[in-house]
Backbone of each chain as ProteinMPNN parsed JSONL, in Angstrom:
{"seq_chain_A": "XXXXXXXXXXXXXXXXXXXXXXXXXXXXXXXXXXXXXXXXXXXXXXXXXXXXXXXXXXXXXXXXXXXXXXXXXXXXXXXXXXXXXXXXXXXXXXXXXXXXXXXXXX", "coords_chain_A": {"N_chain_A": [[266.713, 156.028, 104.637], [266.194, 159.007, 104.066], [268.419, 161.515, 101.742], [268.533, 165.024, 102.278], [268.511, 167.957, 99.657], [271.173, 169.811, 98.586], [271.58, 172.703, 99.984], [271.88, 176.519, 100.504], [274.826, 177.529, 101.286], [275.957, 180.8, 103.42], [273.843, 178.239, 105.529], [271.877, 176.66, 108.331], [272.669, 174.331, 110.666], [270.978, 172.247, 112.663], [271.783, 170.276, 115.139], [270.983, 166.924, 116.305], [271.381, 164.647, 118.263], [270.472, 161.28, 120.177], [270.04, 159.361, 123.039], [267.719, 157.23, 123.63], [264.924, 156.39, 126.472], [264.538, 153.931, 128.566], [261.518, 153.204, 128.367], [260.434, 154.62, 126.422], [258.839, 154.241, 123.932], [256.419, 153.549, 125.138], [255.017, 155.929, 125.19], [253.898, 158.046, 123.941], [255.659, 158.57, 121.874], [256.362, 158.326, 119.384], [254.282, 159.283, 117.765], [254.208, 161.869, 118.785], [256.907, 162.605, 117.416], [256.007, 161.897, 114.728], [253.91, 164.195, 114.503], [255.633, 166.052, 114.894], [257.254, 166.329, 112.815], [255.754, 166.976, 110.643], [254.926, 169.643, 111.406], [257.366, 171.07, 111.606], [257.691, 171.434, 108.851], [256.172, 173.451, 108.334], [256.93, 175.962, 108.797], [258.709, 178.773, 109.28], [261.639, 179.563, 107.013], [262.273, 177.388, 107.039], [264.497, 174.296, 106.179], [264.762, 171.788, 105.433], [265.185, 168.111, 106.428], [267.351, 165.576, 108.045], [267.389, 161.832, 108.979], [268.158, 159.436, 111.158], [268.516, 156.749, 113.046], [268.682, 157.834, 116.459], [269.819, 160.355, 115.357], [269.18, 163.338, 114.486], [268.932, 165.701, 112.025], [268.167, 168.904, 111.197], [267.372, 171.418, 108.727], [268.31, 175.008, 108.435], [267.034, 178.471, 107.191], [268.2, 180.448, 108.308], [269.872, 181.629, 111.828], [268.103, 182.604, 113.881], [265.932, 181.674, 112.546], [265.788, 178.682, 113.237], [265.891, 179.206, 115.786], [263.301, 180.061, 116.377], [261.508, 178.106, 115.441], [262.039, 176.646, 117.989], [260.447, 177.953, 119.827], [258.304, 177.392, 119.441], [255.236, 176.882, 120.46], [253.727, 174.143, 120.18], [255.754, 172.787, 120.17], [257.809, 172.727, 122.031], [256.404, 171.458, 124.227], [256.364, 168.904, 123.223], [259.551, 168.702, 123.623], [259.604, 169.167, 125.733], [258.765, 166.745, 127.253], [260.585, 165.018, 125.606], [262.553, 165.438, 127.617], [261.961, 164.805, 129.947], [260.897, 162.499, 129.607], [261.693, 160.519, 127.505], [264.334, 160.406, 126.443], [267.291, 159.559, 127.586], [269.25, 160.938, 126.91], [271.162, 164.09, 125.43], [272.139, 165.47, 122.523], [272.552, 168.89, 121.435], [273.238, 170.587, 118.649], [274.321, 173.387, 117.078], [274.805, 175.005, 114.13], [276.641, 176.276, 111.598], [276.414, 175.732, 108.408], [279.191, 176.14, 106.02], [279.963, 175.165, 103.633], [279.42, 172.736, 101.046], [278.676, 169.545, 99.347], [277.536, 166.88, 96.655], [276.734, 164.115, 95.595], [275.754, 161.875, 93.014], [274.473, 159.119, 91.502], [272.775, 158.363, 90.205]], "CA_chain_A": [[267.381, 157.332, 104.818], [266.297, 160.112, 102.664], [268.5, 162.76, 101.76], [268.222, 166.328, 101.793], [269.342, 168.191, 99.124], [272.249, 171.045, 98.946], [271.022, 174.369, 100.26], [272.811, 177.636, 99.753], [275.352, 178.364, 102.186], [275.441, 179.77, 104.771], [273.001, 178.25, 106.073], [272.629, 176.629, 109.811], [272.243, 172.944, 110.537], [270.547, 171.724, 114.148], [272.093, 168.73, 115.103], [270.132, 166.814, 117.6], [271.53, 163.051, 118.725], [270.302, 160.865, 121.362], [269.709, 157.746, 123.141], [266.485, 156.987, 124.126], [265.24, 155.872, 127.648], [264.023, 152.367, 128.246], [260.399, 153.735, 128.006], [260.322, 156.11, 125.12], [257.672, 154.033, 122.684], [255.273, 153.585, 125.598], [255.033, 157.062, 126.194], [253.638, 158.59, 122.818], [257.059, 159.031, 121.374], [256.551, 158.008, 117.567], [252.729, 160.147, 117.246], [254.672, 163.118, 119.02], [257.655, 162.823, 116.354], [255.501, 162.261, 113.574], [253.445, 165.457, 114.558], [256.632, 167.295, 114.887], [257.746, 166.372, 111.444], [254.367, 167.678, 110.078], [254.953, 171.038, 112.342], [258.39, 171.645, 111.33], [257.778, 171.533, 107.634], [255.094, 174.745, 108.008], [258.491, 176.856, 109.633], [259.283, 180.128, 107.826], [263.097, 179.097, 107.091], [263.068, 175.698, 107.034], [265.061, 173.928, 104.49], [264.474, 169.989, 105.598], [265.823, 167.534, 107.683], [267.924, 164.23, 107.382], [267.244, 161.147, 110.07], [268.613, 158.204, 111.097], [267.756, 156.274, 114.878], [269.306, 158.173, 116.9], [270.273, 161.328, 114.722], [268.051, 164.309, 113.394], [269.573, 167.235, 112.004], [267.418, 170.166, 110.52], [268.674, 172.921, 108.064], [267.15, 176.131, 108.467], [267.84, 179.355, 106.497], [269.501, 181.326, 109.338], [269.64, 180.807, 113.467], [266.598, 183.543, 113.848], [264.335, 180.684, 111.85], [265.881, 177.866, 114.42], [265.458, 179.722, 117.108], [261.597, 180.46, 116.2], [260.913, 176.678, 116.035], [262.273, 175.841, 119.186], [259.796, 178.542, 120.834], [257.016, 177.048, 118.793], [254.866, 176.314, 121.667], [253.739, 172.688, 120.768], [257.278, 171.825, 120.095], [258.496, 173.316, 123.709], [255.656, 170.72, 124.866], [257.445, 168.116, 122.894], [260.927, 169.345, 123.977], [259.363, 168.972, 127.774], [258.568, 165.616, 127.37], [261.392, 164.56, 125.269], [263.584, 165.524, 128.715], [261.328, 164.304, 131.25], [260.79, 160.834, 129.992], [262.076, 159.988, 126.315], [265.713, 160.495, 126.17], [268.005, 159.408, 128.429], [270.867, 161.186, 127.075], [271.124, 163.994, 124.075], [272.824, 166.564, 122.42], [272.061, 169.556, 120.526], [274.634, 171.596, 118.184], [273.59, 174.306, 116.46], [276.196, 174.852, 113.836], [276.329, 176.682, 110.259], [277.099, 175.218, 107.233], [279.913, 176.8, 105.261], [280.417, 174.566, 102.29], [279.093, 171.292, 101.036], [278.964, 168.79, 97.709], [276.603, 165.838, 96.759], [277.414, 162.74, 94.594], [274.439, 161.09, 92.806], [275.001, 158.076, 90.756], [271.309, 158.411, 89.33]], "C_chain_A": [[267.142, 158.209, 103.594], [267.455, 161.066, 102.851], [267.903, 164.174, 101.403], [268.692, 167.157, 100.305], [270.084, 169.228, 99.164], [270.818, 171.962, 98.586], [271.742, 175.367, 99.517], [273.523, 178.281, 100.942], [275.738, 179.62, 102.166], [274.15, 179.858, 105.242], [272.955, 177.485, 107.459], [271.494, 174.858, 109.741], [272.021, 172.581, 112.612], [270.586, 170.147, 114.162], [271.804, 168.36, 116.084], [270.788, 165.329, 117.741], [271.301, 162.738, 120.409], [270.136, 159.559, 121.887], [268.428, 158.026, 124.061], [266.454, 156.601, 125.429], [264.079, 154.991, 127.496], [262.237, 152.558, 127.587], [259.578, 154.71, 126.894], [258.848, 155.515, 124.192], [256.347, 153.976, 123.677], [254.669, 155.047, 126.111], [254.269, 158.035, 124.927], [255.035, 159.029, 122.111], [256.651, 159.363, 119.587], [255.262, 159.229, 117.296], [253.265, 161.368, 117.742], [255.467, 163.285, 117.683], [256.798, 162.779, 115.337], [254.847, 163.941, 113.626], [254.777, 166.475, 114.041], [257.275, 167.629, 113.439], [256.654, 167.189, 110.568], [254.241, 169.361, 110.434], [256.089, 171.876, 111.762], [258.257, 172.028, 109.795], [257.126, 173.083, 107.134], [256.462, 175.925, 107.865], [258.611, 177.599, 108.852], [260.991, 179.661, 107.837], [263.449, 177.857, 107.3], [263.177, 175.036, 106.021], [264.74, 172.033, 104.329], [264.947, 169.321, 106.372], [266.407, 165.725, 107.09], [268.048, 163.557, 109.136], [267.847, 160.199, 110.106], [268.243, 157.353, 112.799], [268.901, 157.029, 115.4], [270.064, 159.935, 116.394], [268.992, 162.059, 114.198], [268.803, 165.453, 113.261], [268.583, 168.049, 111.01], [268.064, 171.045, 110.067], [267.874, 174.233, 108.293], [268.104, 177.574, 107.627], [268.79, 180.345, 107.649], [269.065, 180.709, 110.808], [268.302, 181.837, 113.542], [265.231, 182.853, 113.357], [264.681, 179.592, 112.976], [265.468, 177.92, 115.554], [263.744, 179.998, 117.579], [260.995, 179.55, 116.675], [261.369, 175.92, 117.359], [261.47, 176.838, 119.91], [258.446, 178.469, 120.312], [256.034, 176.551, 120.355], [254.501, 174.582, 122.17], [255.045, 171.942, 120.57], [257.986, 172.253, 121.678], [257.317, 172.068, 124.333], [256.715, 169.097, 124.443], [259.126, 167.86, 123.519], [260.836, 168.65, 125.56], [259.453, 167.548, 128.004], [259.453, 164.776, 126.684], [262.261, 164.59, 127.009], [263.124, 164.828, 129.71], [261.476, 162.776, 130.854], [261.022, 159.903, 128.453], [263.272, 160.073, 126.334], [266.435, 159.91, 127.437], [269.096, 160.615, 128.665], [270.289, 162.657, 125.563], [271.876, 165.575, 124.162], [272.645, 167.281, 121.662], [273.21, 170.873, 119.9], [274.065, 172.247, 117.481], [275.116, 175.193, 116.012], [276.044, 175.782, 112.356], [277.044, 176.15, 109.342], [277.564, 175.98, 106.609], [280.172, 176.025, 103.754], [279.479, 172.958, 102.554], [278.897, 170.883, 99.222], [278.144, 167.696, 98.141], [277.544, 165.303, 95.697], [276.326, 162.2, 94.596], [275.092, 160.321, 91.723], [273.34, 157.784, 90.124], [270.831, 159.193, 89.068]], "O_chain_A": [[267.687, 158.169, 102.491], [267.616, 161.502, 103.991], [267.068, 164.432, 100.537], [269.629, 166.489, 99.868], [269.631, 169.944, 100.057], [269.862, 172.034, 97.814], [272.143, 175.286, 98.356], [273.093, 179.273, 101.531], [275.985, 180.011, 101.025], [273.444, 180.854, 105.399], [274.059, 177.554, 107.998], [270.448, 174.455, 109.233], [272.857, 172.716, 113.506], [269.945, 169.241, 113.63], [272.107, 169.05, 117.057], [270.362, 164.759, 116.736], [271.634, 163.37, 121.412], [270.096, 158.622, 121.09], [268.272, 158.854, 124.958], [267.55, 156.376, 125.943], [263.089, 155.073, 126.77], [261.867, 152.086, 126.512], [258.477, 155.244, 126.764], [257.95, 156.286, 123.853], [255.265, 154.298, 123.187], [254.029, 155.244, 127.144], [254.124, 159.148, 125.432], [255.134, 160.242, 121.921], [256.696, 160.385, 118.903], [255.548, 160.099, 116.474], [252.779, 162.288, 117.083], [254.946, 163.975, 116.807], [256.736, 163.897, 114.827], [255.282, 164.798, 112.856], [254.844, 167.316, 113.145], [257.67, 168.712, 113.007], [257.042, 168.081, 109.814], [253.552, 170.148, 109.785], [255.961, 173.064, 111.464], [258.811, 173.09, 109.513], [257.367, 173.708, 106.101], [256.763, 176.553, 106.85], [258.645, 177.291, 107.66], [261.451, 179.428, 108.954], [264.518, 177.343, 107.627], [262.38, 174.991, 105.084], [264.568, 171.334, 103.331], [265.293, 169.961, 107.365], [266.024, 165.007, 106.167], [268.47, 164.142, 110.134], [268.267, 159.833, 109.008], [267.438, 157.952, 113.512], [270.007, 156.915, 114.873], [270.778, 160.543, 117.193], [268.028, 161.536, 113.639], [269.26, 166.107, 114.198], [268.355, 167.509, 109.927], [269.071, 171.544, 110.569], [266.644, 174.186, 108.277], [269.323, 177.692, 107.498], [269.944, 180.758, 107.539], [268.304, 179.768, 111.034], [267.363, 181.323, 112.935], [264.053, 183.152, 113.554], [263.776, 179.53, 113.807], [264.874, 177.093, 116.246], [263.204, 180.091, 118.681], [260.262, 179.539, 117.664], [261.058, 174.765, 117.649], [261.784, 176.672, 121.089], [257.558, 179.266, 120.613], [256.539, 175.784, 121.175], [254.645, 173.948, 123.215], [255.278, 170.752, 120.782], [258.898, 171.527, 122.075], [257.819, 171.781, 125.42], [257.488, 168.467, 125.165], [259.617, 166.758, 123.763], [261.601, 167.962, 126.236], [260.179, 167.128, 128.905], [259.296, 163.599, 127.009], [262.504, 163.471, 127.463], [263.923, 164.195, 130.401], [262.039, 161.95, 131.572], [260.57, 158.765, 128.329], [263.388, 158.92, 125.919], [265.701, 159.926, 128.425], [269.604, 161.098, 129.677], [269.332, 162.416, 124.829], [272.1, 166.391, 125.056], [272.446, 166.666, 120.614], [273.778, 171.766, 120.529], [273.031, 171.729, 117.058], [276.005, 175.714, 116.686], [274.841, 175.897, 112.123], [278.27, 176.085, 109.432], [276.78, 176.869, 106.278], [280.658, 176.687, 102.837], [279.084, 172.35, 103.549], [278.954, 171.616, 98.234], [277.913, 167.391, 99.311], [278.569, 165.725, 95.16], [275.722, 161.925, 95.633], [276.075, 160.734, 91.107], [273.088, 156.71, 89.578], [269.78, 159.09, 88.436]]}, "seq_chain_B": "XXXXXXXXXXXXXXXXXXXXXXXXXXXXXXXXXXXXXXXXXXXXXXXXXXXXXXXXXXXXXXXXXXXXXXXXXXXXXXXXXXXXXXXXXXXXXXXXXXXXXXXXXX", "coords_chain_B": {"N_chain_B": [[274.15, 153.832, 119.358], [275.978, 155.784, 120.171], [277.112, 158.598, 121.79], [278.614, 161.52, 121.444], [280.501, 163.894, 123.502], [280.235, 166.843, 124.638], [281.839, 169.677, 123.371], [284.28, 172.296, 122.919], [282.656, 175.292, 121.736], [284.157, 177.494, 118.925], [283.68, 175.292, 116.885], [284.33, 172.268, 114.355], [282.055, 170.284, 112.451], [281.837, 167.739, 110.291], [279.118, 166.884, 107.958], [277.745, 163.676, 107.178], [276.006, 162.595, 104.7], [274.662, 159.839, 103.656], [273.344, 157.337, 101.257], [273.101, 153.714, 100.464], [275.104, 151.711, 98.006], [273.493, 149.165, 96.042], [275.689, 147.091, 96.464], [277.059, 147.33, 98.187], [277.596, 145.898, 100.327], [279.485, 143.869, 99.676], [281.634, 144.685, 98.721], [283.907, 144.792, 100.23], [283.284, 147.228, 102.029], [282.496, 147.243, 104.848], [284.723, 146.798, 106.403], [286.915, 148.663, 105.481], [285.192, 150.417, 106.321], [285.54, 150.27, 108.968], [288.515, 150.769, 109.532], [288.854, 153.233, 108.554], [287.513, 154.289, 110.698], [289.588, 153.916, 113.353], [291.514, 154.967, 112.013], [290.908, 157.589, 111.698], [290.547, 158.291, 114.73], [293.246, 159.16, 115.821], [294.171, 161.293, 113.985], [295.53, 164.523, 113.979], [293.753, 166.77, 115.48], [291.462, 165.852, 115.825], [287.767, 165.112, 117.359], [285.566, 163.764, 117.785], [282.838, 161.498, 117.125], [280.03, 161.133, 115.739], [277.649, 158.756, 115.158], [275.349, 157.175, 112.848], [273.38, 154.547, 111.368], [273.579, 155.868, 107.648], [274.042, 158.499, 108.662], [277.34, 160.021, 109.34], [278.556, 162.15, 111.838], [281.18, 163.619, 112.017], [283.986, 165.448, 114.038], [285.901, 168.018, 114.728], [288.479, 169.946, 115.378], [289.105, 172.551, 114.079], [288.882, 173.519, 110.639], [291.131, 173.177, 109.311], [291.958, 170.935, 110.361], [289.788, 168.934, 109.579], [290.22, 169.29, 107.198], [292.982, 168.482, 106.574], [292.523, 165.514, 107.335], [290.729, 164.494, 105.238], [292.788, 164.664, 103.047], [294.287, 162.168, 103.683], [295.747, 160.349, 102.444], [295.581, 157.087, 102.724], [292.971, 157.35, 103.713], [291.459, 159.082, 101.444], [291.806, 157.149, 99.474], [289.758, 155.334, 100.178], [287.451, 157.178, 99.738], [287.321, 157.245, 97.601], [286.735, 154.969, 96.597], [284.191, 154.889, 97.842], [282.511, 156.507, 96.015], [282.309, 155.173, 93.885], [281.805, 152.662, 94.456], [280.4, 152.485, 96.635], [278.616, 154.23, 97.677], [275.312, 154.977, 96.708], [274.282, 157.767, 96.714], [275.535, 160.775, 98.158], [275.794, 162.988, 100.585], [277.731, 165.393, 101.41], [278.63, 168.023, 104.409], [279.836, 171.158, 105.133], [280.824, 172.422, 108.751], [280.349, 174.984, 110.814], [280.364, 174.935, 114.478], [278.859, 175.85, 116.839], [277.099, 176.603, 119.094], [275.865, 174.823, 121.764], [274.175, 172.111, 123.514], [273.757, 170.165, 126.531], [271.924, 167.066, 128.068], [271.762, 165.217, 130.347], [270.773, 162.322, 131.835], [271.524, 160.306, 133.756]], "CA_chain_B": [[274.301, 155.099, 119.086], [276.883, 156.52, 121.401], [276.87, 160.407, 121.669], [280.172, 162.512, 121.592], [280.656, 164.223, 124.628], [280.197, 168.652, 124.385], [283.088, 170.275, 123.233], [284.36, 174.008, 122.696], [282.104, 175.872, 120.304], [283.7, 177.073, 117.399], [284.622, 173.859, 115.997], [283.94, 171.882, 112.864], [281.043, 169.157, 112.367], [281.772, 167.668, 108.773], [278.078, 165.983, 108.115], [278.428, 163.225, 105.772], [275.074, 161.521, 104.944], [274.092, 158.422, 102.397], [272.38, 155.863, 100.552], [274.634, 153.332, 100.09], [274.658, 151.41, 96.562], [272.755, 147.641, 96.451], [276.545, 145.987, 96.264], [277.705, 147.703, 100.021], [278.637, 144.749, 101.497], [280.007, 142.546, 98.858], [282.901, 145.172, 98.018], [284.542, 145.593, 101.132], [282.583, 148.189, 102.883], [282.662, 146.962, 106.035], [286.064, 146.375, 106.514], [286.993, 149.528, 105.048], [284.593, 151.837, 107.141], [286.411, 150.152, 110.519], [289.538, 151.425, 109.458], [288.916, 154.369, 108.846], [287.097, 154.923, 112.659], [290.768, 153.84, 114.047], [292.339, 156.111, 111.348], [290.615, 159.154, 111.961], [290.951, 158.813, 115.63], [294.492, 159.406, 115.222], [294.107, 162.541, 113.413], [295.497, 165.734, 115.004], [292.335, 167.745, 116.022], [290.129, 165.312, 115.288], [287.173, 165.713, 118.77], [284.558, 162.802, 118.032], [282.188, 161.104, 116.234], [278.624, 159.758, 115.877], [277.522, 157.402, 114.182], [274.149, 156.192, 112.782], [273.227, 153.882, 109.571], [273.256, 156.473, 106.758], [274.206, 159.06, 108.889], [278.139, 160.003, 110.123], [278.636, 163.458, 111.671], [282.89, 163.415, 112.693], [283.899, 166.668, 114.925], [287.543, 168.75, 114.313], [288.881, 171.492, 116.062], [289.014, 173.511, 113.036], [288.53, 173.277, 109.184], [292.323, 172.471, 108.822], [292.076, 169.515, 111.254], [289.343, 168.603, 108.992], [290.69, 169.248, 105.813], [293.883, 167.822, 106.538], [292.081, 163.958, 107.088], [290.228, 164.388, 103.452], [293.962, 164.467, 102.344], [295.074, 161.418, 104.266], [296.239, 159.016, 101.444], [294.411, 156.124, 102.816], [291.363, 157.925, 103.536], [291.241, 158.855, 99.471], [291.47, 155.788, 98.43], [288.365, 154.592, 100.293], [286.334, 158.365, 99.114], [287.062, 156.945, 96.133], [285.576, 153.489, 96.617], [282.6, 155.305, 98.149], [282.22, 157.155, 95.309], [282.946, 154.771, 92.667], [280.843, 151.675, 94.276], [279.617, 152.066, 97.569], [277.652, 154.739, 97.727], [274.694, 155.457, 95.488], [274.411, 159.19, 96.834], [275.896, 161.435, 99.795], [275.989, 164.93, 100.364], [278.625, 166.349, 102.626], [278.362, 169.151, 104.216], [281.642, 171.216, 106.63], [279.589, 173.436, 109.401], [281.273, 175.272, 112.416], [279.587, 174.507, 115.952], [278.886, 177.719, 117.472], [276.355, 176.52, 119.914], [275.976, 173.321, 122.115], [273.943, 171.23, 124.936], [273.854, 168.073, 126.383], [270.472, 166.507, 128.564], [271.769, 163.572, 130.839], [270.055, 161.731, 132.929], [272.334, 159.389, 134.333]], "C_chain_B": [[274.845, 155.38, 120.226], [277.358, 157.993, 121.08], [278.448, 160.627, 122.223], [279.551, 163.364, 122.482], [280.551, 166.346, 124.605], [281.696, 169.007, 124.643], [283.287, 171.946, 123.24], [283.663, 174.636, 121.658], [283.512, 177.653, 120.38], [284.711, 175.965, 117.454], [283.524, 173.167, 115.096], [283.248, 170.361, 113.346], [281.067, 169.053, 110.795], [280.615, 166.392, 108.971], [278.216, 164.957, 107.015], [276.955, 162.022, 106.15], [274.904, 160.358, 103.181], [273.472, 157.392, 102.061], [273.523, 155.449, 99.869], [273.946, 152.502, 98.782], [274.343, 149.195, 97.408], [274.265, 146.745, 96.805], [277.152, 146.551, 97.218], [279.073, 146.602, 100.266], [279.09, 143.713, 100.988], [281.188, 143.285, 98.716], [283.951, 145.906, 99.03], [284.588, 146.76, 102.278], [282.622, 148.313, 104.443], [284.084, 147.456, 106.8], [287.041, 148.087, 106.613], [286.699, 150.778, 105.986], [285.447, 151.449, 108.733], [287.545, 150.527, 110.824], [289.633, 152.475, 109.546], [288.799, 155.354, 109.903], [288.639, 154.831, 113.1], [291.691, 154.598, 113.546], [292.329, 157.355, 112.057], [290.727, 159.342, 113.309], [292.229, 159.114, 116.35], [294.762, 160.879, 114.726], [294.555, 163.71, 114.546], [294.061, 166.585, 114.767], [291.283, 167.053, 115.79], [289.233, 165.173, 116.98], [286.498, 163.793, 118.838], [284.145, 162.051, 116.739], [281.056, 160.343, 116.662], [277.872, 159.624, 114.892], [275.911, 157.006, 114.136], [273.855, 155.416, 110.719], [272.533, 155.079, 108.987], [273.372, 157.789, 106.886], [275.867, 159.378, 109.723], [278.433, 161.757, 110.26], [280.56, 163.249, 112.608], [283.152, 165.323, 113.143], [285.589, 167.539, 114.922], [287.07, 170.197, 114.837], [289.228, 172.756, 115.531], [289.068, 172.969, 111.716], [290.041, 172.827, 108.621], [292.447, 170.931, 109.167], [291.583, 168.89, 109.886], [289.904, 168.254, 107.135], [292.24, 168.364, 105.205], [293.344, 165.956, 106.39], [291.558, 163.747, 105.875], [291.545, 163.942, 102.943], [294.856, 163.284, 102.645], [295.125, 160.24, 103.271], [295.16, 157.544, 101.518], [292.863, 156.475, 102.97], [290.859, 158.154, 102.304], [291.222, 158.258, 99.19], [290.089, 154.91, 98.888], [287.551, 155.705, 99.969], [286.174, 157.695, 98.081], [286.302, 155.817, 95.893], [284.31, 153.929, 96.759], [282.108, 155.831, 96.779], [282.261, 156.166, 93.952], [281.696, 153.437, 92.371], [280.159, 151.842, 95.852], [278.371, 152.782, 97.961], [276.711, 155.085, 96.087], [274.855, 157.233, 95.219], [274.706, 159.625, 98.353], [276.266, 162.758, 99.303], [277.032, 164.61, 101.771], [278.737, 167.759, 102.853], [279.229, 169.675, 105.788], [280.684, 172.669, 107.338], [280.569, 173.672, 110.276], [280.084, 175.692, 113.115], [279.659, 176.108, 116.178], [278.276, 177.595, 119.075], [275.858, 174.986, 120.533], [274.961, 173.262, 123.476], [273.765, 170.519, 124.961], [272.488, 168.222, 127.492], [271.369, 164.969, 128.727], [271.011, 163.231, 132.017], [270.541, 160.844, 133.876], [273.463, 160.041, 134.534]], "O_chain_B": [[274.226, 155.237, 121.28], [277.961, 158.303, 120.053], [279.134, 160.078, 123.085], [278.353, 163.638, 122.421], [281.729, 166.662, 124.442], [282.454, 168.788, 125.587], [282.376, 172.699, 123.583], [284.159, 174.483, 120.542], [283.703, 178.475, 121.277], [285.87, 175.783, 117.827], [282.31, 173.37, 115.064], [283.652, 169.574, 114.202], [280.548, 169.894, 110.061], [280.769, 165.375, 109.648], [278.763, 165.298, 105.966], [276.756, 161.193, 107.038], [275.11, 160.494, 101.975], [273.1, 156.555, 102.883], [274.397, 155.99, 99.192], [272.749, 152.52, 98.494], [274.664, 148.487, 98.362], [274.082, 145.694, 97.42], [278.311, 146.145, 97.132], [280.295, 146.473, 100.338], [279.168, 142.656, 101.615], [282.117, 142.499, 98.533], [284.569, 146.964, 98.908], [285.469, 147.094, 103.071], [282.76, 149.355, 105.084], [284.259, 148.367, 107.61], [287.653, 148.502, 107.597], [287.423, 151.713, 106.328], [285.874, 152.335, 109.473], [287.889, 150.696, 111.994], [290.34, 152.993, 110.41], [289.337, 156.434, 110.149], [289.058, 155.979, 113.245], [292.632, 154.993, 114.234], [293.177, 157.969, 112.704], [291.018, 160.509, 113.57], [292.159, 159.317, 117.562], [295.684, 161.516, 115.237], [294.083, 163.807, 115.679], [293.585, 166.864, 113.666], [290.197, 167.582, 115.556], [290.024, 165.126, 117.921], [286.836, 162.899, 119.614], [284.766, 161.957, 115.68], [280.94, 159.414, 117.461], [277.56, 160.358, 113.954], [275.296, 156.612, 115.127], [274.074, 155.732, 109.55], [271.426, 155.469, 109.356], [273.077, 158.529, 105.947], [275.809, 158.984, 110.888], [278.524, 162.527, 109.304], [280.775, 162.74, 113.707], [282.55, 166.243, 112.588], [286.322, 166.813, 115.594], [286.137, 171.001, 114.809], [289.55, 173.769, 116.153], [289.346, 171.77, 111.686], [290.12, 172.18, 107.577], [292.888, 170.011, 108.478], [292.388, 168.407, 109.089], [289.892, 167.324, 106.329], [292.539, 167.877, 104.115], [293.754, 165.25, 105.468], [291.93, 162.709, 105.327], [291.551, 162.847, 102.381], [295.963, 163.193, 102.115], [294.451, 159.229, 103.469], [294.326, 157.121, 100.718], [291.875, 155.958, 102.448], [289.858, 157.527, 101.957], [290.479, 158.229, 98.209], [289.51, 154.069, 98.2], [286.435, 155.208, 99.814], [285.068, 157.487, 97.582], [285.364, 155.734, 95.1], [283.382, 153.548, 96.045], [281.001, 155.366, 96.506], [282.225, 156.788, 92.89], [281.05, 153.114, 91.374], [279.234, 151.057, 96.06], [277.355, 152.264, 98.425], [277.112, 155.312, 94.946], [275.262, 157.848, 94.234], [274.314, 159.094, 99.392], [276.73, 163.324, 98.313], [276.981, 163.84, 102.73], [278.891, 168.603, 101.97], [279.323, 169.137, 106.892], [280.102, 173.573, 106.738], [281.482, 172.894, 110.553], [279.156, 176.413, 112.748], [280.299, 177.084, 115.787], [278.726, 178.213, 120.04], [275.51, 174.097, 119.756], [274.939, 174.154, 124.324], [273.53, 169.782, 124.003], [272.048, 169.343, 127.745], [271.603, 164.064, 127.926], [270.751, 163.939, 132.99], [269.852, 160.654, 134.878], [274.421, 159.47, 135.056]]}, "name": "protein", "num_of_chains": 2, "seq": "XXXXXXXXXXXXXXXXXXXXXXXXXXXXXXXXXXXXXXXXXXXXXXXXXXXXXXXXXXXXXXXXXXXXXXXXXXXXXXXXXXXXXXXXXXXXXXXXXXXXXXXXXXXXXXXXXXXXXXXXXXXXXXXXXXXXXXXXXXXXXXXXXXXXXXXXXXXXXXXXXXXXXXXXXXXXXXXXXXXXXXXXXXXXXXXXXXXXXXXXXXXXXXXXXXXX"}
């Protein structure tokens, strides 16, 4: 788990969780996500992203930069095929961060 | 990974991510974090929660809800553990939902 580090609120956090469907790795799942990670990083307004199985949330500097990358065209291809036959289940919040604090012990 | 259910946007998503420290699970950690799930769902306004290793995003019906469980006596005394030995580093970060969807298939 990497973290991200503090932004500068406000800024807007896309919270994506899901459960997979039985088929997800035979389907190009992992070579799509990697791409997408490689795609998202170009993004005018994008601040980074923090993962975990099942969890991805993205920071972006306002919703106008969020909103961009979700009409990216190969990510709407992605997007398509996440619904059709990778996810079972998932949810997407699209939320702004008002405050936040870190704690490093190194 | 079990997904919280779509709620009313605006409401509060406090993100709380980490790298936990090498001595986790020798100092009570466990034990500790299970309480707190049965605590906090208890809480007035408290909505949800999901859950992934290194990632917990918990859901309140406003920034008081929220702010009120930070203050819950027993809950401080395990921040403080986190902070003292369990975690190496965590950012938290208090966002209000604005915008929501769900994708089920079942």
């Amino acid at each position: 788990m990497e973290l991200a580090p503090l932004f500068e609120p406000p800024y807007v956090a896309v919270i994506f969780t899901s459960v997979q469907a039985e088929d997800a790795l035979s389907e190009g799942y992992g070579q799509t996500a990697a791409r997408m990670l490689e795609l998202v990083a170009d993004q005018p307004g994008y601040l980074g992203v923090e993962m975990a199985p099942g969890i991805t949330i993205s920071y972006w500097r306002d919703e106008d930069a969020a909103r961009a990358w979700r009409a990216v065209v190969e990510h709407r291809e992605a997007q398509r095929m996440g619904r059709e036959q990778w996810y079972r289940s998932y949810r997407l919040r699209v939320a702004t961060v008002t405050r936040e604090r870190a704690h490093d012990t190194d």
